[in-house]
C-alpha positions as CSV (number, residue, x, y, z in Angstrom):
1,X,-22.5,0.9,-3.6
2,X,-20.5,3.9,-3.2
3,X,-21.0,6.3,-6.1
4,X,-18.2,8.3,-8.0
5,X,-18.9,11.7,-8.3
6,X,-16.6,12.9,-11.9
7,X,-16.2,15.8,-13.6
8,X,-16.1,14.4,-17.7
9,X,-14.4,17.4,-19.3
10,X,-13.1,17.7,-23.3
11,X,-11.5,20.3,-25.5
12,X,-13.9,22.9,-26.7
13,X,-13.7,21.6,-30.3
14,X,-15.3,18.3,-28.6
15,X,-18.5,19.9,-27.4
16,X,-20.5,17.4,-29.8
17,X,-18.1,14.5,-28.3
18,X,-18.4,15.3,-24.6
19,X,-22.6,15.6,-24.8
20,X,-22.7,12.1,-26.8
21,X,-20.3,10.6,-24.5
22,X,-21.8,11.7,-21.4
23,X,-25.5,10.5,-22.5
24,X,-23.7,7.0,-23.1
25,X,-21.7,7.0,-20.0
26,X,-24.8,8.5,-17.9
27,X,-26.0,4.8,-16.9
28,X,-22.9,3.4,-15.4
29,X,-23.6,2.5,-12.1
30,X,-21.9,3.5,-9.1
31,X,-21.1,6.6,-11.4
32,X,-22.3,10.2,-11.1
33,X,-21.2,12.6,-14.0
34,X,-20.6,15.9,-13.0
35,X,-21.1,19.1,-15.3
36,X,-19.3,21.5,-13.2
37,X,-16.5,21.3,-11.1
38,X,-18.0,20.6,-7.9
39,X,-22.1,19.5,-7.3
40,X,-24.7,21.9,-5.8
41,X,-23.6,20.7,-2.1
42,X,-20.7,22.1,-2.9
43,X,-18.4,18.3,-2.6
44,X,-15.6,18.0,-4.9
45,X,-15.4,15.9,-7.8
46,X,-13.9,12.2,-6.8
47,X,-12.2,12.3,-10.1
48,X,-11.6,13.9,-13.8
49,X,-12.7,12.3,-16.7
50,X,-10.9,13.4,-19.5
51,X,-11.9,12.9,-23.4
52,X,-8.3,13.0,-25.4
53,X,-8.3,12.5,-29.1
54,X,-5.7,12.2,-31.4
55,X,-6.5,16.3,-32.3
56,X,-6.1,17.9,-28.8
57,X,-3.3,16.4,-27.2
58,X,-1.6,19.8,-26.7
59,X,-5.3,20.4,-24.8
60,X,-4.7,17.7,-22.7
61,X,-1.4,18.3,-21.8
62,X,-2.1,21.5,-20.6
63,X,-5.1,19.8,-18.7
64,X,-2.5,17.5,-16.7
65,X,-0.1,20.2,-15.6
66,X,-3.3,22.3,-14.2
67,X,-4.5,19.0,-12.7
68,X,-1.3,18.2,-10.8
69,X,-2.1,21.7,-8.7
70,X,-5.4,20.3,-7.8
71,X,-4.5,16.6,-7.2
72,X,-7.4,15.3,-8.7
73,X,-7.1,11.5,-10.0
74,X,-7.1,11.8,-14.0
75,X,-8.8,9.0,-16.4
76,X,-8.1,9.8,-19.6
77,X,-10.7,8.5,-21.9
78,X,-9.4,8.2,-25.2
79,X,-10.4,7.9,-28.7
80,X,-7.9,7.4,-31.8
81,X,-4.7,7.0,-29.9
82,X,-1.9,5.2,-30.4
83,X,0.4,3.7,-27.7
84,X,2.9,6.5,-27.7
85,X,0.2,8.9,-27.6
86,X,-1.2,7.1,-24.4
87,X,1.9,6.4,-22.6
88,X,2.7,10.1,-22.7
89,X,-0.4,10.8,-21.0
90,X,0.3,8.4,-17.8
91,X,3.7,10.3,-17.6
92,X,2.1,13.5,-17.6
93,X,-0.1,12.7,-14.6
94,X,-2.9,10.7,-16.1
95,X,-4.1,8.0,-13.7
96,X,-5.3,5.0,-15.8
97,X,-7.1,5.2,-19.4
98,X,-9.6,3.7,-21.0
99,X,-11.5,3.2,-25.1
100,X,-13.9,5.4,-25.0
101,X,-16.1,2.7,-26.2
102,X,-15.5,0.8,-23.0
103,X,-18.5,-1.2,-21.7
104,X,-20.0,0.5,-18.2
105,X,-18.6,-2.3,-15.9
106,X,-15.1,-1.2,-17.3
107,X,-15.3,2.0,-16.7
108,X,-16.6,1.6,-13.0
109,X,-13.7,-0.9,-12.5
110,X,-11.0,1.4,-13.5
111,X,-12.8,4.7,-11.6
112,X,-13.0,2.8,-8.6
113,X,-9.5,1.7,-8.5
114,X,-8.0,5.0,-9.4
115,X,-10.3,7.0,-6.2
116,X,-9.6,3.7,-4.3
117,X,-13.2,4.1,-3.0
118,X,-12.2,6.5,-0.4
119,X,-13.4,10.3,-1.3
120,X,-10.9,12.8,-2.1
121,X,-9.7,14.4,1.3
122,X,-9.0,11.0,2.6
123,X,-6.8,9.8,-0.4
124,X,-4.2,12.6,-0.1
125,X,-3.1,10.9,2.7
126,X,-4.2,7.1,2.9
127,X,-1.4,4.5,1.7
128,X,-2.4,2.8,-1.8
129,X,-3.0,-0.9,-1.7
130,X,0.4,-3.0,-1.8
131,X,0.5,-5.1,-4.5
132,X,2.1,-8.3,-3.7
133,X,5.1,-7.8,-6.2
134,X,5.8,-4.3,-4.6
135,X,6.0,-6.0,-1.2
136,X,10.2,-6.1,-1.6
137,X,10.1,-1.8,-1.6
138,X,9.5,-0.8,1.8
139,X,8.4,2.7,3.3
140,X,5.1,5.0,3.4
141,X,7.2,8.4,2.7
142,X,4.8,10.3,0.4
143,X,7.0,10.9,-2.0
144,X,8.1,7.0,-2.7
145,X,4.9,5.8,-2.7
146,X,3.5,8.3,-5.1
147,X,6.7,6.7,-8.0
148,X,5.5,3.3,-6.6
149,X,1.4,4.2,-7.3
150,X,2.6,4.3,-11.4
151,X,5.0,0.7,-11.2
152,X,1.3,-0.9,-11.8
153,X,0.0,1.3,-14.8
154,X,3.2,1.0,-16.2
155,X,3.2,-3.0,-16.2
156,X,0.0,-2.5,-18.3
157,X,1.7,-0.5,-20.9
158,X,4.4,-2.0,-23.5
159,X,6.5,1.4,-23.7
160,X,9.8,1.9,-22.3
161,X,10.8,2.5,-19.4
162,X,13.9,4.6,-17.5
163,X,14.1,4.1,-13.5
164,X,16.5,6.8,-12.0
165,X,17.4,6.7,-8.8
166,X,21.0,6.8,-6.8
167,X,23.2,3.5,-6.0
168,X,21.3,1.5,-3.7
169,X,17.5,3.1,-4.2
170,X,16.0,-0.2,-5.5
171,X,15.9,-0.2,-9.2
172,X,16.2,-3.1,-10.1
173,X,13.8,-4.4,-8.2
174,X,11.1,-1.6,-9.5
175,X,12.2,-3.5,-12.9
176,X,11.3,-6.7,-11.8
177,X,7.9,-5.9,-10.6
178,X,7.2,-4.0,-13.9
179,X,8.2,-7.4,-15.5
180,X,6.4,-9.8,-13.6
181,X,3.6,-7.6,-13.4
182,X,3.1,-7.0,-17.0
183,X,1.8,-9.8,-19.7
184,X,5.8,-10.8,-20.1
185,X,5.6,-12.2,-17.0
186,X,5.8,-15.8,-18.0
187,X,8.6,-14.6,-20.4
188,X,12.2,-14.6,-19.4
189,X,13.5,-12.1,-16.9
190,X,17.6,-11.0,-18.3
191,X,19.2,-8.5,-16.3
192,X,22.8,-6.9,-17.1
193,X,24.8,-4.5,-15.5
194,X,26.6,-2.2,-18.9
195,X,28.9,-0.4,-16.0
196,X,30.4,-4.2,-15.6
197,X,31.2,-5.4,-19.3
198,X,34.1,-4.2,-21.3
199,X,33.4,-1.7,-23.5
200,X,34.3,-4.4,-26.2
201,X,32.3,-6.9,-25.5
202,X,29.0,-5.0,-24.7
203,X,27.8,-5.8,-28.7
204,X,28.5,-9.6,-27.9
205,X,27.2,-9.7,-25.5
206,X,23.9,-8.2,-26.0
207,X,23.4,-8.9,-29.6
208,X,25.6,-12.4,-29.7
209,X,27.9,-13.4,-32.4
210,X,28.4,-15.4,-35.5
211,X,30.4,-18.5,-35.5
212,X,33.7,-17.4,-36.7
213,X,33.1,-13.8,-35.7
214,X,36.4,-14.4,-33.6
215,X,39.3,-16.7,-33.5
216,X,38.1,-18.2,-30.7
217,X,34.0,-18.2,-31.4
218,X,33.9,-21.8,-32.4
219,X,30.2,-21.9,-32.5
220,X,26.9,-19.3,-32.8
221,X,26.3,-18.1,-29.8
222,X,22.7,-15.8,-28.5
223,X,23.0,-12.6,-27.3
224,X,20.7,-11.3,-23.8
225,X,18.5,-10.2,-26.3
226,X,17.9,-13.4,-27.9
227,X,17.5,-14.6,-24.4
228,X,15.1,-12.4,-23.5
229,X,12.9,-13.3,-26.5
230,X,8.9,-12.6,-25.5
231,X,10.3,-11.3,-22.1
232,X,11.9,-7.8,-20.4
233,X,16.0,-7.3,-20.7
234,X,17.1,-5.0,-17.9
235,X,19.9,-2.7,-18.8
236,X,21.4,-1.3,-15.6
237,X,23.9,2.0,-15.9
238,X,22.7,2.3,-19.0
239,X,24.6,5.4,-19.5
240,X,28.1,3.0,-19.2
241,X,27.1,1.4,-22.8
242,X,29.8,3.2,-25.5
243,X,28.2,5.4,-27.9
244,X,28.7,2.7,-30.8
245,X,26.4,0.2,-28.9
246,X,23.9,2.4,-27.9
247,X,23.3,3.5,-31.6
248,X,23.1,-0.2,-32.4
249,X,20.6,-0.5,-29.3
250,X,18.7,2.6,-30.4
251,X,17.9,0.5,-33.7
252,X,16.7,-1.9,-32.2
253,X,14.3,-0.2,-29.7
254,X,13.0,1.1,-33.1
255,X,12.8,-1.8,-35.6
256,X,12.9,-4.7,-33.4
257,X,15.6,-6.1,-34.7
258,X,19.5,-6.5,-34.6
259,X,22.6,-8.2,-36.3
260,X,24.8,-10.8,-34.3
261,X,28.5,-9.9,-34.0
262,X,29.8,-10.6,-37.6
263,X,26.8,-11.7,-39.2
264,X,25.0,-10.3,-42.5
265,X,21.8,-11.8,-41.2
266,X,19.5,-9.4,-39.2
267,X,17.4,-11.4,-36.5
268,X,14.3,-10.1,-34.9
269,X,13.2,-10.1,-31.5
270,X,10.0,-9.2,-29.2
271,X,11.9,-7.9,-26.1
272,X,10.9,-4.8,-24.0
273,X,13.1,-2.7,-22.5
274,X,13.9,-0.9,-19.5
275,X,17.0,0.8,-18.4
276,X,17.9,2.5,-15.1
277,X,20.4,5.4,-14.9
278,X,21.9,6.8,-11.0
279,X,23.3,9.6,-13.3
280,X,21.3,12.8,-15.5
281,X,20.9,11.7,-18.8
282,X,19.8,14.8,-20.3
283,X,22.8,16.4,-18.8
284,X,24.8,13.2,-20.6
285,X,23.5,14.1,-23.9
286,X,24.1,17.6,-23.6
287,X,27.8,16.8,-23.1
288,X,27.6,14.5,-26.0
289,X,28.6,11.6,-24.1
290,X,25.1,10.0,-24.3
291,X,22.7,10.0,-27.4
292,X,19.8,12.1,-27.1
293,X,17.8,10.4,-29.5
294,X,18.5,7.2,-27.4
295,X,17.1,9.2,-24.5
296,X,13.8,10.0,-26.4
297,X,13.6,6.4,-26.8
298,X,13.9,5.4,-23.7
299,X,12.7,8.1,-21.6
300,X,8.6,7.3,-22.2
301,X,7.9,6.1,-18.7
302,X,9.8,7.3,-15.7
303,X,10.5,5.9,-12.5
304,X,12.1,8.6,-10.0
305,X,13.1,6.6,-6.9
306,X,14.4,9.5,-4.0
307,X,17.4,8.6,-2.0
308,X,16.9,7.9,1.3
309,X,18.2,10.7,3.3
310,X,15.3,12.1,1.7
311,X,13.0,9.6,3.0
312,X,14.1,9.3,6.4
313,X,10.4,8.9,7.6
314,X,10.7,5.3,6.4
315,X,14.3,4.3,8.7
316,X,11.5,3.0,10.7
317,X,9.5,-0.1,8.7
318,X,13.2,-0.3,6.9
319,X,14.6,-1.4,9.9
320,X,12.5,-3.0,11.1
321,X,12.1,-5.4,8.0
322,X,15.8,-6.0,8.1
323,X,16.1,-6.8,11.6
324,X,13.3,-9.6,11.3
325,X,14.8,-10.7,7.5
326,X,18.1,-11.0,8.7
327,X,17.2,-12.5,12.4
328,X,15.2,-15.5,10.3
329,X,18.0,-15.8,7.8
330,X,20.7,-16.4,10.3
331,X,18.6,-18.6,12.6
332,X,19.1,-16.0,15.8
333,X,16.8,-14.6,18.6
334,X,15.1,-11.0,16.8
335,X,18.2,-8.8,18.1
336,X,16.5,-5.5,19.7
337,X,17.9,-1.8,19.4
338,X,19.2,0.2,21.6
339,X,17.1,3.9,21.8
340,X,20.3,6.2,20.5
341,X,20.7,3.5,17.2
342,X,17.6,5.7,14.8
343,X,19.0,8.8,15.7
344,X,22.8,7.6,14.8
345,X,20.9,6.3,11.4
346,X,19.2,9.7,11.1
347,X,21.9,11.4,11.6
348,X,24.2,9.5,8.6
349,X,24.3,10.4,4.8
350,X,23.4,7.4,3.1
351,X,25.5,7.3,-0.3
352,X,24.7,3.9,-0.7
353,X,21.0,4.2,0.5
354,X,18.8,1.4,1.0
355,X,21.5,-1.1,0.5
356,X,24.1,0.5,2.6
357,X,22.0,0.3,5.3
358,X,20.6,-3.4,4.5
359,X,24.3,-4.7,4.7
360,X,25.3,-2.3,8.2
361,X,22.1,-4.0,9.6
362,X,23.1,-7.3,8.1
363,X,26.4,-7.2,9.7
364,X,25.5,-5.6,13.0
365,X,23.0,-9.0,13.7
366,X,26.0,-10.5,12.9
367,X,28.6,-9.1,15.6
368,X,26.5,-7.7,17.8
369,X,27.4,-9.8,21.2
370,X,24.1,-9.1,23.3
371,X,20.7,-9.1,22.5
372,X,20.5,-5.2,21.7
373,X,22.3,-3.2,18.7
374,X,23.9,-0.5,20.1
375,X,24.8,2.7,18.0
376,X,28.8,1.3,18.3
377,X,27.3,-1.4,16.8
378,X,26.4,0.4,13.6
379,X,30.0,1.0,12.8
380,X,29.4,4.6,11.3
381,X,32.0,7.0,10.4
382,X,30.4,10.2,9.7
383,X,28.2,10.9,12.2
384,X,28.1,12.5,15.6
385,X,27.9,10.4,19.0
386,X,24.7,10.5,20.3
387,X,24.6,10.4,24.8
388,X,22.0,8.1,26.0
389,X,20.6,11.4,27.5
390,X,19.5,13.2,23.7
391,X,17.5,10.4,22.8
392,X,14.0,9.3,23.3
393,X,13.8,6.0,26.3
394,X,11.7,4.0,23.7
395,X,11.7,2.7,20.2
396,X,8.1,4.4,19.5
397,X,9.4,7.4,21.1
398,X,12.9,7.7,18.8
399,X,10.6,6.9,15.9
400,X,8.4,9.7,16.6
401,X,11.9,12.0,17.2
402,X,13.0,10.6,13.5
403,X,10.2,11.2,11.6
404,X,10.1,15.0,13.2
405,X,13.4,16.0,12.5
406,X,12.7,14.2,8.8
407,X,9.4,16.4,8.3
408,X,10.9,19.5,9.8
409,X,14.0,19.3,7.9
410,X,11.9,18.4,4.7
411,X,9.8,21.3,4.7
412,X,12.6,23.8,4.8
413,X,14.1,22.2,2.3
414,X,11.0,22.3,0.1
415,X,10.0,26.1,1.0
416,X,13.5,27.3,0.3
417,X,13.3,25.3,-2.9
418,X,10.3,27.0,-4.1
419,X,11.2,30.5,-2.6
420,X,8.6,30.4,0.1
421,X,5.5,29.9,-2.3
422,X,4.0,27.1,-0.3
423,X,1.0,25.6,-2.9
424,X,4.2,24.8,-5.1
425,X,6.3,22.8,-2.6
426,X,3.3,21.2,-1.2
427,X,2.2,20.5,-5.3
428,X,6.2,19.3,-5.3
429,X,5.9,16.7,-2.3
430,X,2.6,15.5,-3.1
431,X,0.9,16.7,-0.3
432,X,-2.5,19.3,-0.5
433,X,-1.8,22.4,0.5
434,X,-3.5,22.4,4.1
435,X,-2.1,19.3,4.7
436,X,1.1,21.0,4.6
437,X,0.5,23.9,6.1
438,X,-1.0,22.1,8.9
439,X,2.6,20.0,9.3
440,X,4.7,23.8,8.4
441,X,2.2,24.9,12.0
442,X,3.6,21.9,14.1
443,X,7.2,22.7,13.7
444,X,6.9,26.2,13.8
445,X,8.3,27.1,9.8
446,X,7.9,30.3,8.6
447,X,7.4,30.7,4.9
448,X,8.2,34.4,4.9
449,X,12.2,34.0,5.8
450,X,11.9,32.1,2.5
451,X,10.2,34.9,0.7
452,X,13.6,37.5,2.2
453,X,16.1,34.8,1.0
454,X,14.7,34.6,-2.6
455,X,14.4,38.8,-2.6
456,X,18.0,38.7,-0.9
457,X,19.6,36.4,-4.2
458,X,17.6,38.4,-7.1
459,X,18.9,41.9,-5.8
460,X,22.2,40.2,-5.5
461,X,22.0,39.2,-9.1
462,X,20.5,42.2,-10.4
């Protein structure tokens, strides 16, 4: 059995807690509590275990932002906490949590799934396991996986949940596995767009209506949230519902219950929540257009999804999964590509993201007359013709010509970002800091010309 090496750590007013604990803790198997940072050999810690009571959540807080520098995995062990309280801890950073009262088999469950049994140097980079419901999100960039590593934690929790993300990213379908991931699962499954109803039928049609309510409401009719009753209701462009309706939603999300269109009869319901936004919300209830408290509410568990010209690194598997989707769907031959097509697809924008390029894939299969996809085949406006000449003479090749001009383009972006200071933009992409120093070496990035830019824009403001 491969041990865990941890480091258990508490607030100083938890000395007594921390020695108790760690005496009953000392016999888990497979486990090895540290008492300092690193062991006399001088290896690292496989992960934090952190002691959180209801008395030093500031403590831990602070804990979390420290520990996102260091990128060791966080179990928060946790005594006296209420939901709330515990949710706010996995949005912080915190990888899993368990009672502190836990049995020992518990606790060497959860510590090996959050180190994956792999030590520490190996997990900044290895993929995490797939879980089966997770299987519809394709793509390895660093940054997508790391919002796809919380989808499972969060299925375990009953908080809400926002998922932002542009047009196209793959909300909903981060909803769905939250869903059918969670203890809802054999519950119903109600999704609704709010950008696509009338302003005034979003009441109706979320909370229902009395017979009689209108002329024409001839009989009682359930809401989505009825519908959803023991299940999830997915609010999409949740910043689309009017303000009247989202106060009437926020009274819900806190009493669990609502009134039916023109009905003096409150009903309850045991519905979670989650809502996804392509726009700022904070920005939204800073203009007044979207209620902050409402934000609160729904903003305890976050989902960022990054648009895909910032995930180039996955064109790749994403192509590749549509080509072989689409070629079983429509009963063809697998259509191959020509060598010039990932650079014309690198080259492109992608306002509508994954699903823009899902349906240009889905209709190139379609028209294309041979048994190759050329880049005319594509059917892309804004990009510059490629010659045959540019590009690599193999798919592995144009792959590896992608996922350069991805990285290389990445990193600047990330240095100029953080003005040069290279342990923040590697903290920022999710990478340890050799790792991307190591990847600024290959393409020949200099962090300095960063440093001048930032100097060059405070003098100019000063």
């Amino acid at each position: 059995m491969t041990q865990i090496q941890c480091q258990v750590i508490a607030a100083p007013n938890h000395a007594d807690w921390l020695q108790s604990w760690s005496r009953q803790a000392a016999p888990t198997p497979g486990v090895r509590l540290l008492t300092e940072r690193a062991n006399r050999s001088g290896r690292r810690a496989d992960a934090v275990l952190m002691l959180v009571g209801d008395d030093s959540l500031g403590w831990a807080r602070s804990v979390l932002d420290d520990q996102r520098a260091g990128f060791d995995p966080v179990l928060a062990v946790t005594r006296h906490l209420e939901a709330p309280a515990i949710a706010d801890l996995l949005r912080l950073g915190a990888g899993d949590f368990v009672g502190c009262n836990c049995d020992p088999e518990e606790l060497r469950l959860r510590l090996s799934r959050l180190t994956e049994g792999v030590p520490i140097a190996q997990a900044q980079t290895a993929a995490p396991p797939r879980h089966p419901l997770l299987s519809r999100l394709i793509g390895q960039n660093a940054r997508f996986l790391q919002q796809l590593g919380r989808i499972p934690r969060i299925a375990g929790c009953d908080a809400g949940v926002l998922i932002l993300g542009e047009t196209g990213t793959g909300k909903e379908l981060c909803a769905q596995a939250i869903h059918y991931m969670s203890a809802r699962a054999g519950h119903p499954w109600v999704a609704v767009n709010c950008g696509a109803l009338p302003a005034e039928l979003v009441e109706d049609e979320l909370f229902g209506h009395a017979r009689g309510a209108y002329t024409s409401a001839h009989q009682a009719r359930r809401g989505l949230i009825g519908e959803a009753e023991g299940g999830t209701l997915f609010l999409d462009e949740i910043d689309s519902m009017p303000l009247p309706s989202q106060a009437k939603l926020l009274r819900f999300l806190q009493e669990k219950e609502y009134r039916p269109v023109g009905s003096s009869r409150c009903l309850t319901a045991d519905v979670r929540v989650i809502a996804a936004c392509n726009q700022d919300l904070d920005l939204l209830a800073e203009q007044g257009r979207f209620r902050r408290d409402l934000f609160y509410r729904l903003n305890v568990l976050t989902v960022c999804l990054p648009p895909l010209r910032e995930r180039l690194d996955d064109l790749p598997p994403l192509v590749e999964h549509f080509m072989r989707r689409f070629a079983d769907d429509f009963g063809v031959s697998p259509r191959g590509l020509s060598p010039s097509v990932l650079a014309r697809l690198a080259a492109h924008h992608w306002p509508g993201n994954v699903r823009e390029l899902e349906h240009m894939l889905e209709r190139a299969v379609l028209l294309c007359a041979g048994g190759t996809i050329d880049a005319s085949d594509l059917e892309l406006q804004d990009t510059p013709s490629v010659q045959e000449g540019e590009v690599a003479e193999s798919f592995s090749r144009a792959k590896a010509q992608v996922v350069g001009a991805f990285e290389c383009e990445f990193l600047k972006r990330m240095l100029k970002r953080h003005a040069g200071n290279i342990s923040h933009a590697a903290q920022a992409c999710g990478k340890d800091r050799r790792a991307f120093w190591q990847l600024m070496r290959k393409h020949a990035i200099d962090a300095t010309v960063y440093h001048e830019r930032a100097d060059e824009i405070s003098h100019r403001h000063s």
